[in-house]
Wavefront OBJ file of the C-alpha trace (Angstrom):
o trace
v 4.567 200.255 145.670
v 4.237 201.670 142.097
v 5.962 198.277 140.217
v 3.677 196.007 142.293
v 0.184 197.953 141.255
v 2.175 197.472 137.454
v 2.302 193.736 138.152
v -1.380 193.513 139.501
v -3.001 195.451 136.245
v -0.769 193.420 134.025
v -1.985 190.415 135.924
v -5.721 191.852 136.013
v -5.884 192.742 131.944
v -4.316 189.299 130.924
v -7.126 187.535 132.632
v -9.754 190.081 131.276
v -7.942 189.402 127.668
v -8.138 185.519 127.685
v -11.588 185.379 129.419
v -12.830 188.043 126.597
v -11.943 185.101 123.989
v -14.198 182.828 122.074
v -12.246 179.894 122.889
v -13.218 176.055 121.311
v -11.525 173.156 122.634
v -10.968 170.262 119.301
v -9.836 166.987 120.251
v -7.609 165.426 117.398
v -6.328 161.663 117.619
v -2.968 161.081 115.965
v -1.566 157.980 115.158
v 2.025 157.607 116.302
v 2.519 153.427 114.985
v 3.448 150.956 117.336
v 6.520 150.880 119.348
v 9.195 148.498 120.937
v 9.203 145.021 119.402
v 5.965 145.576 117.059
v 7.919 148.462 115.269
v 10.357 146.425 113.803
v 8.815 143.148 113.339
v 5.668 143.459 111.794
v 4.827 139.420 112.284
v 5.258 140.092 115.984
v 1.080 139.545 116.900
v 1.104 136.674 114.362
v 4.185 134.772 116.280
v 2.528 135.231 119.353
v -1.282 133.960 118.246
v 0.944 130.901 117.192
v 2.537 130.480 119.877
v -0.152 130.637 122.359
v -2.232 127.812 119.900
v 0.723 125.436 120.741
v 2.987 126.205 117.665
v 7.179 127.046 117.984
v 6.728 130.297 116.179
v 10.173 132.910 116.153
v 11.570 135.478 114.276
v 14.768 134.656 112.314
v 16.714 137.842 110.355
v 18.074 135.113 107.457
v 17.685 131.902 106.584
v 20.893 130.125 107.593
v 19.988 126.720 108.124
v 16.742 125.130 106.887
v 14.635 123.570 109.865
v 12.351 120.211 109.533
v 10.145 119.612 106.860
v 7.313 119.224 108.915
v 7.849 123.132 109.518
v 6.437 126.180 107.922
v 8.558 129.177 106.331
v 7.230 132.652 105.774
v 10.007 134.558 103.971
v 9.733 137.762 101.221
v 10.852 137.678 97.798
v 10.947 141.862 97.770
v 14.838 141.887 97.707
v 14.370 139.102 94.605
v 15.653 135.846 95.519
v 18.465 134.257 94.261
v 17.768 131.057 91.820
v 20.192 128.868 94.150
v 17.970 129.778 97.647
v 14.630 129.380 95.241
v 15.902 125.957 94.615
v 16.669 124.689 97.597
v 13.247 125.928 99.587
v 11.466 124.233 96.657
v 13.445 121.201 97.341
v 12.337 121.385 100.942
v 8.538 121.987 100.017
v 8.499 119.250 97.856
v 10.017 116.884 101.006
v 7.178 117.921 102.891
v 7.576 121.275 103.997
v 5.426 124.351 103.692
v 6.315 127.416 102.426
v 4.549 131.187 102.851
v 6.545 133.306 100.080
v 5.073 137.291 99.934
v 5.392 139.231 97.245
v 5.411 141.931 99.609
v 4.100 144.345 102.711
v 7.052 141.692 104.424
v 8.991 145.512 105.375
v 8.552 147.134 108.755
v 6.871 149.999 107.517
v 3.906 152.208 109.232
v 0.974 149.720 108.966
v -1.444 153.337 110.068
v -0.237 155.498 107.207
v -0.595 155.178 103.509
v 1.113 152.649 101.096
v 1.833 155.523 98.304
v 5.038 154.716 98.730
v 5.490 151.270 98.729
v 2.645 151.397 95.453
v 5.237 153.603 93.431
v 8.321 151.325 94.587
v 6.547 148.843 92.754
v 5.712 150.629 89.488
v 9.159 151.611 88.953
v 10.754 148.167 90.064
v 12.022 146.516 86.825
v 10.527 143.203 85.332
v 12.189 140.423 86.657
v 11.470 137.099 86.398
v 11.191 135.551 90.246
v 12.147 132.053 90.500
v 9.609 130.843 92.461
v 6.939 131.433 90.198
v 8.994 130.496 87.414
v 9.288 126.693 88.417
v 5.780 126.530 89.905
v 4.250 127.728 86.816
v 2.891 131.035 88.435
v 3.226 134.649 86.891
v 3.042 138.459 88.144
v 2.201 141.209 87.115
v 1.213 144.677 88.353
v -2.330 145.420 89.357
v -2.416 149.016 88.528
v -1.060 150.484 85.101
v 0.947 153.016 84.684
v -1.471 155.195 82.639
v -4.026 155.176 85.845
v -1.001 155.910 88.159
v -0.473 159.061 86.146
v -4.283 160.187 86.000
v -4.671 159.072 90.069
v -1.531 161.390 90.690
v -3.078 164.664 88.054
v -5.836 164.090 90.384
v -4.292 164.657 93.479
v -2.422 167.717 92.517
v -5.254 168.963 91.261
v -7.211 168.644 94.430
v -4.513 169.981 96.666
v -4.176 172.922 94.394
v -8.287 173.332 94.444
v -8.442 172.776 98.549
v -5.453 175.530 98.526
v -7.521 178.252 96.657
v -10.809 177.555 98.760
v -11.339 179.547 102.262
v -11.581 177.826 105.156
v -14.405 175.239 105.971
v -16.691 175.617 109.116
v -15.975 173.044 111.629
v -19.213 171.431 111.530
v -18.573 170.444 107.906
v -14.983 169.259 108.558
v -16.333 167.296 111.561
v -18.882 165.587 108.561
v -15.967 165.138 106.022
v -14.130 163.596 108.572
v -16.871 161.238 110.035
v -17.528 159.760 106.188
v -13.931 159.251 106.002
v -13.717 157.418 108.818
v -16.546 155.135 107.586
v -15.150 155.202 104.193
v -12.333 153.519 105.905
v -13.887 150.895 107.838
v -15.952 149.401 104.910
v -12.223 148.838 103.398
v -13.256 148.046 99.830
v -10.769 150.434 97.974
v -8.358 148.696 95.670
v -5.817 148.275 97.891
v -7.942 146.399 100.656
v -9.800 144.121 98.328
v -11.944 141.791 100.076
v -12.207 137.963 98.856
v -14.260 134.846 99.459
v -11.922 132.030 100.228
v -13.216 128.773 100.621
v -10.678 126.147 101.690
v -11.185 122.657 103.386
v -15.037 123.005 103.847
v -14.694 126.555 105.479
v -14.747 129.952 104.289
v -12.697 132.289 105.259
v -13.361 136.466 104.169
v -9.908 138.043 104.242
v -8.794 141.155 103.548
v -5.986 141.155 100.654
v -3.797 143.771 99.238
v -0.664 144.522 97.624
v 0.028 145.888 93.868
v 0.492 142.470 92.133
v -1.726 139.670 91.086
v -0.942 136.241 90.486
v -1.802 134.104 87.495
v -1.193 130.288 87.335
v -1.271 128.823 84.021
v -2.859 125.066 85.020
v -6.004 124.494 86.539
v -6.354 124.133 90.504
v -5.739 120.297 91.908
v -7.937 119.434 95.103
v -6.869 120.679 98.357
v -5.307 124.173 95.978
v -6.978 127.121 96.279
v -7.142 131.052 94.835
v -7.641 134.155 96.013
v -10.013 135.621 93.280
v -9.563 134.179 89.715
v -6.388 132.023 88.775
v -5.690 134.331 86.513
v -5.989 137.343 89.003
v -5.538 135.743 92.010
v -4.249 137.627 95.129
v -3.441 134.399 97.184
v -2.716 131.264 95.584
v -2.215 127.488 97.953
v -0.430 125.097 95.804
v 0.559 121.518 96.324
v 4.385 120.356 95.612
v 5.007 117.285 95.948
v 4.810 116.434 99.459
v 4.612 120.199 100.547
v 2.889 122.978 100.048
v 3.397 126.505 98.633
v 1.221 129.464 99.480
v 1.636 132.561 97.102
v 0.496 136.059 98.740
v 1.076 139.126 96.943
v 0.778 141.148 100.265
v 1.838 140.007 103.608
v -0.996 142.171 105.004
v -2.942 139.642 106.904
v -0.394 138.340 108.531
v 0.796 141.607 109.694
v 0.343 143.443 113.652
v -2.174 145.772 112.079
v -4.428 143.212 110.145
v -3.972 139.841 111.879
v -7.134 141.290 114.109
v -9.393 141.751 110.915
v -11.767 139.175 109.448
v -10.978 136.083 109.422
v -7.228 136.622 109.151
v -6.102 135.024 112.297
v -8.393 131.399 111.765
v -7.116 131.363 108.284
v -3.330 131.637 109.994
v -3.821 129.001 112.034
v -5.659 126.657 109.474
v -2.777 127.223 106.750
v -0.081 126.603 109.646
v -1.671 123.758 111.252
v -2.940 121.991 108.241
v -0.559 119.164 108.905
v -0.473 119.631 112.544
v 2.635 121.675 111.856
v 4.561 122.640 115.268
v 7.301 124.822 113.964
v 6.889 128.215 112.395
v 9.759 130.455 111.152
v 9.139 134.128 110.060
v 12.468 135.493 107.784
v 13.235 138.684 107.445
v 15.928 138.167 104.669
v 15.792 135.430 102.156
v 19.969 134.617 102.391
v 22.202 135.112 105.704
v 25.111 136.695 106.089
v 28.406 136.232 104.385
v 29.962 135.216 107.781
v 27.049 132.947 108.569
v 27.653 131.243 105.342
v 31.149 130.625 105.389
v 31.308 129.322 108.849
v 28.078 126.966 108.156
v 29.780 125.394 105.285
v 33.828 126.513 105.694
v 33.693 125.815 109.954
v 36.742 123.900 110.042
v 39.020 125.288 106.954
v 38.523 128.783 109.336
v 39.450 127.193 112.738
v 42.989 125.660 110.891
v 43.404 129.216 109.327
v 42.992 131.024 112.930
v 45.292 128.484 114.612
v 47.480 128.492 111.654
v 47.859 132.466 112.072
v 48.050 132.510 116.182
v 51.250 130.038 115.478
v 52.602 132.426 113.231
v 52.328 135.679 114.773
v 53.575 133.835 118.049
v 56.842 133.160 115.911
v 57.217 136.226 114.505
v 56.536 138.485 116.661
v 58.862 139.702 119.305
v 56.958 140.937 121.835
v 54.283 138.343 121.370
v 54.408 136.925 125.023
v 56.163 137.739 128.482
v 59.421 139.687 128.593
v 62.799 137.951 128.553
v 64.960 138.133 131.760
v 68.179 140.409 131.107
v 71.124 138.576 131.446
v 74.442 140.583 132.851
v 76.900 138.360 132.208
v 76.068 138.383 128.363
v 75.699 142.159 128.333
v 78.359 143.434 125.881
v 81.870 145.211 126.511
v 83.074 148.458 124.630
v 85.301 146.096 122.521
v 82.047 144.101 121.093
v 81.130 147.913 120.369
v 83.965 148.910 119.101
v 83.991 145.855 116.914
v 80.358 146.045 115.715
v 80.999 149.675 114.703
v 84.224 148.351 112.295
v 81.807 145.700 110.532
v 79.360 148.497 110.353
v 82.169 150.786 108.201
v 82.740 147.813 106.720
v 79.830 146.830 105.211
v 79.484 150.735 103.771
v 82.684 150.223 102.233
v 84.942 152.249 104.251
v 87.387 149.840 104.417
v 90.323 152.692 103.463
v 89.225 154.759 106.677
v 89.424 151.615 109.027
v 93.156 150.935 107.572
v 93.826 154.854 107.965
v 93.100 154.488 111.636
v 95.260 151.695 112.109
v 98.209 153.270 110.446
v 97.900 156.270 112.469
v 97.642 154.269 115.971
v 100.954 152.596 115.199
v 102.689 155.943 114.131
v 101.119 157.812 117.172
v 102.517 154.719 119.172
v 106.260 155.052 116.883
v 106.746 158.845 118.096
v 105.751 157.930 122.022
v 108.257 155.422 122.449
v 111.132 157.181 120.037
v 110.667 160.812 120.931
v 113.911 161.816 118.842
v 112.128 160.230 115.622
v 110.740 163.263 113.996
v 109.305 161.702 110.588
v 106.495 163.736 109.620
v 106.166 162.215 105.957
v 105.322 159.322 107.742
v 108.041 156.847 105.169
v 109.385 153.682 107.101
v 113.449 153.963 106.987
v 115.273 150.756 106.044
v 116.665 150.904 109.768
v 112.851 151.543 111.467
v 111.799 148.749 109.512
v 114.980 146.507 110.629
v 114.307 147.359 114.067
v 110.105 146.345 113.812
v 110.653 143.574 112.524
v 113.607 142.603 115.121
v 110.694 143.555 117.070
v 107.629 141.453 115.855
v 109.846 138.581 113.782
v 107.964 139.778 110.962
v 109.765 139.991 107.850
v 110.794 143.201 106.414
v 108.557 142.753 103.150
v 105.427 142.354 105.743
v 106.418 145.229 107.557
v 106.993 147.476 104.850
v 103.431 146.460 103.241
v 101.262 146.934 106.216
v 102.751 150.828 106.147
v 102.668 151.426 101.866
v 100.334 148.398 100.536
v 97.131 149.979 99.481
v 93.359 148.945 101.614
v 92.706 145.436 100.179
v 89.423 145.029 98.692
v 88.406 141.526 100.521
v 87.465 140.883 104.025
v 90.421 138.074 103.949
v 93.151 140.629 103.209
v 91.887 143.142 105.177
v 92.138 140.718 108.229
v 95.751 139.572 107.887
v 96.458 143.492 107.347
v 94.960 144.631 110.439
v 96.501 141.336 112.537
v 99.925 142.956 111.250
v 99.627 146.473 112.018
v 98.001 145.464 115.574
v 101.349 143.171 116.174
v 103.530 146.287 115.084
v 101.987 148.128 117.734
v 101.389 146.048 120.482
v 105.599 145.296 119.872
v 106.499 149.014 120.162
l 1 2 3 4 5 6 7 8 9 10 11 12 13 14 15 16 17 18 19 20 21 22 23 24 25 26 27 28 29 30 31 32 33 34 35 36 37 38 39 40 41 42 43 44 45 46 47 48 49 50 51 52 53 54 55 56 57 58 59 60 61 62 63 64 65 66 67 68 69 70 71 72 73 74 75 76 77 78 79 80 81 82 83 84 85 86 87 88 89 90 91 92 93 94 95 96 97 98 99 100 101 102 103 104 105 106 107 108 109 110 111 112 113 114 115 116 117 118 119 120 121 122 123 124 125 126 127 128 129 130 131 132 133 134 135 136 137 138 139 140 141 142 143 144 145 146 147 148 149 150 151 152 153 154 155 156 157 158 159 160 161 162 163 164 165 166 167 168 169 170 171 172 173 174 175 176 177 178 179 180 181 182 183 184 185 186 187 188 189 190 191 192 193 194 195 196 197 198 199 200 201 202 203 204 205 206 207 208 209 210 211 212 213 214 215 216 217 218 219 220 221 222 223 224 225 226 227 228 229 230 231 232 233 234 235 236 237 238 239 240 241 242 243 244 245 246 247 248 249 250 251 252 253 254 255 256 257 258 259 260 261 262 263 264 265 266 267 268 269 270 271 272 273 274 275 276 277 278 279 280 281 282 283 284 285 286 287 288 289 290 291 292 293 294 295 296 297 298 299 300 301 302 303 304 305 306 307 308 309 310 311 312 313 314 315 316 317 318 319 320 321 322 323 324 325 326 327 328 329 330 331 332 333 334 335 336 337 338 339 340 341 342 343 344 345 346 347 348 349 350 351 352 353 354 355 356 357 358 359 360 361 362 363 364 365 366 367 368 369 370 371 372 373 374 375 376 377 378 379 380 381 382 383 384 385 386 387 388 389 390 391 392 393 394 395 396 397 398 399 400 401 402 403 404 405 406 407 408 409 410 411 412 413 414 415 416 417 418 419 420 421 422 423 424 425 426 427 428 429
């Protein structure tokens, strides 16, 4: 009775306690980034606007085999490029084909959260010369300097230590700092989300175009080229190459899941891709394939005579390679083969005195079982036992006498007419 009036005033006073609270219920919307597909292939809305305007558009990791040259190719030069792959898509542009090379934002990063990182990537990546530019006559260089990188980054610090010192803010005001942020974000005119007047084929397209390089091309524009901005400054630049054409971006961004929704990004996508009533569309990941890929592209059939080539030899060396052999009885070997594999065996550790030892004794053992009076423990053949052996064996006497004294010959051909002696002296006894 007493612990379940305990449980009821424990129950009663934690209801008086919460309902005695000033409680305020703040809803807060947190970004998590796409997921599935869209998280690692940042082209993924782009392929599929493509591909429901009639276009072949898919995703390719490298670049193993080039496609038609009435195709296009949007690949990344933030890895760098190598000047034999530069080559050879500029050899396919100038055919006729049209190639989309970003400078970068080509990554499957967060499109929701901030490019910091990517920005300081790029300030501390060294100066290379890229050898696309280089043979279309087209320069980079980095939009920020490092001096306002520095002063930008005091800045911060500064505020974070200032916003660290000050009390707490009242929620109406953080409700109002938060509002102007968010419009501060939609008008989108900070450096990194410049906004440009393109005007292309008797249309104009407003597109939203980032990234921490700018482009400069040293010739004036032909007709049909256009820029992003200035030549000299230029965020996008649409080239002609021969037969093909080359469009520069130094940010994937409107291209990208996050941005192909904005402006006019998605009518500009389908105007650059369908400018030549281009059907296939091929997003890279990676400007070179695999070392595999590679070597069985161009090396296919010097690897299929190597492969066959080693099956043939592991088959023939290899004993177990295959089904067991059937045991055969009647070649299974007797305790003489064993007996004589075991004297090659001394003889090949030269031991040859021990295997002429054992003979000598089998014949004497063999001399004092059949002559029981013969007591010769020195073991020294008497002129009559020899007489009598060789009676015996119709060996002569000098044989006899030298398969007893003559010391273990050296060579297998000696040692074979010894042994045939001393197994005739015995077998005679």
């Amino acid at each position: 009775m007493k612990t379940l009036m305990l449980r009821s005033l424990f129950a009663l006073g934690t209801v008086l306690l919460l309902c005695g609270c000033k409680g305020r219920w703040e809803d807060i919307e947190k970004t998590t980034g796409y997921r599935g597909k869209a998280r690692v292939n940042p082209f993924l809305a782009a392929e599929r606007l493509l591909t429901d305007l009639g276009h072949q558009a898919r995703g390719a990791k490298s670049l193993t085999k080039m496609p038609s040259h009435d195709s296009v190719i949007l690949i990344s030069g933030e890895n760098g490029l190598p000047e034999g792959r530069a080559k050879q898509l500029l050899r396919w542009t100038y055919s006729g084909g049209h190639l989309i090379y970003c400078l970068g934002g080509t990554r499957a990063y967060n499109d929701f959260q901030t490019q910091f990182g990517s920005f300081i990537s790029a300030m501390l990546k060294e100066e290379e010369k890229d050898p696309i530019l280089t043979q279309l006559g087209v320069s980079a260089e980095k939009r920020v300097p490092l001096e306002e990188l520095e002063g930008m980054v005091k800045d911060v610090l500064n505020e974070v230590a200032k916003d660290g010192s000050k009390k707490a803010e009242p929620p109406a005001k953080k409700d109002e700092k938060r509002n102007k942020k968010s419009k501060e974000d939609e008008e989108d005119e900070s450096w990194l989300e410049s906004a440009q007047e393109v005007k292309w084929n008797g249309q104009s397209y407003r597109l939203s175009l980032g990234g921490h390089q700018q482009l400069m091309l040293d010739r004036s524009l032909k007709s049909g080229e256009f820029a992003a901005g200035p030549k000299d400054a230029a965020l996008a630049l649409h080239l002609q190459h021969g037969m093909g054409r080359v469009t520069l971006l130094a940010h994937a961004r409107p291209f990208r899941n996050h941005w192909i929704g904005e402006r006019d990004h998605a009518r500009w996508l389908s105007a650059l891709v369908g400018e030549h009533g281009t059907k296939e569309v091929l997003f890279v990941a990676s400007s070179s394939g695999s070392f595999l890929a590679l070597l069985w592209q161009h090396g296919w059939m010097a690897l299929v005579a190597l492969t066959v080539c080693l099956i043939f030899w592991l088959w023939w060396q290899m004993p177990r390679f295959g089904p067991l052999a059937e045991v055969e009885l009647d070649s299974t070997r007797h305790f003489a083969s064993h007996i004589g594999a075991l004297g090659e065996f001394f003889w090949r550790m030269r031991r040859g005195p021990l295997l002429v030892t054992a003979a000598r004794d089998a014949v004497w053992e063999r001399v004092r079982e059949r002559h029981p009076s013969l007591h010769n423990s020195s073991r020294q053949m008497s002129d009559v036992l020899v007489a009598e052996i060789a009676r015996r064996t119709h060996l002569p006497a000098e044989r006899v006498t030298a398969a007893f004294d003559v010391a273990p010959p050296d060579s297998a051909h000696n040692l074979v007419a010894l042994m045939r002696d001393l197994q005739a002296i015995r077998r005679a006894l």
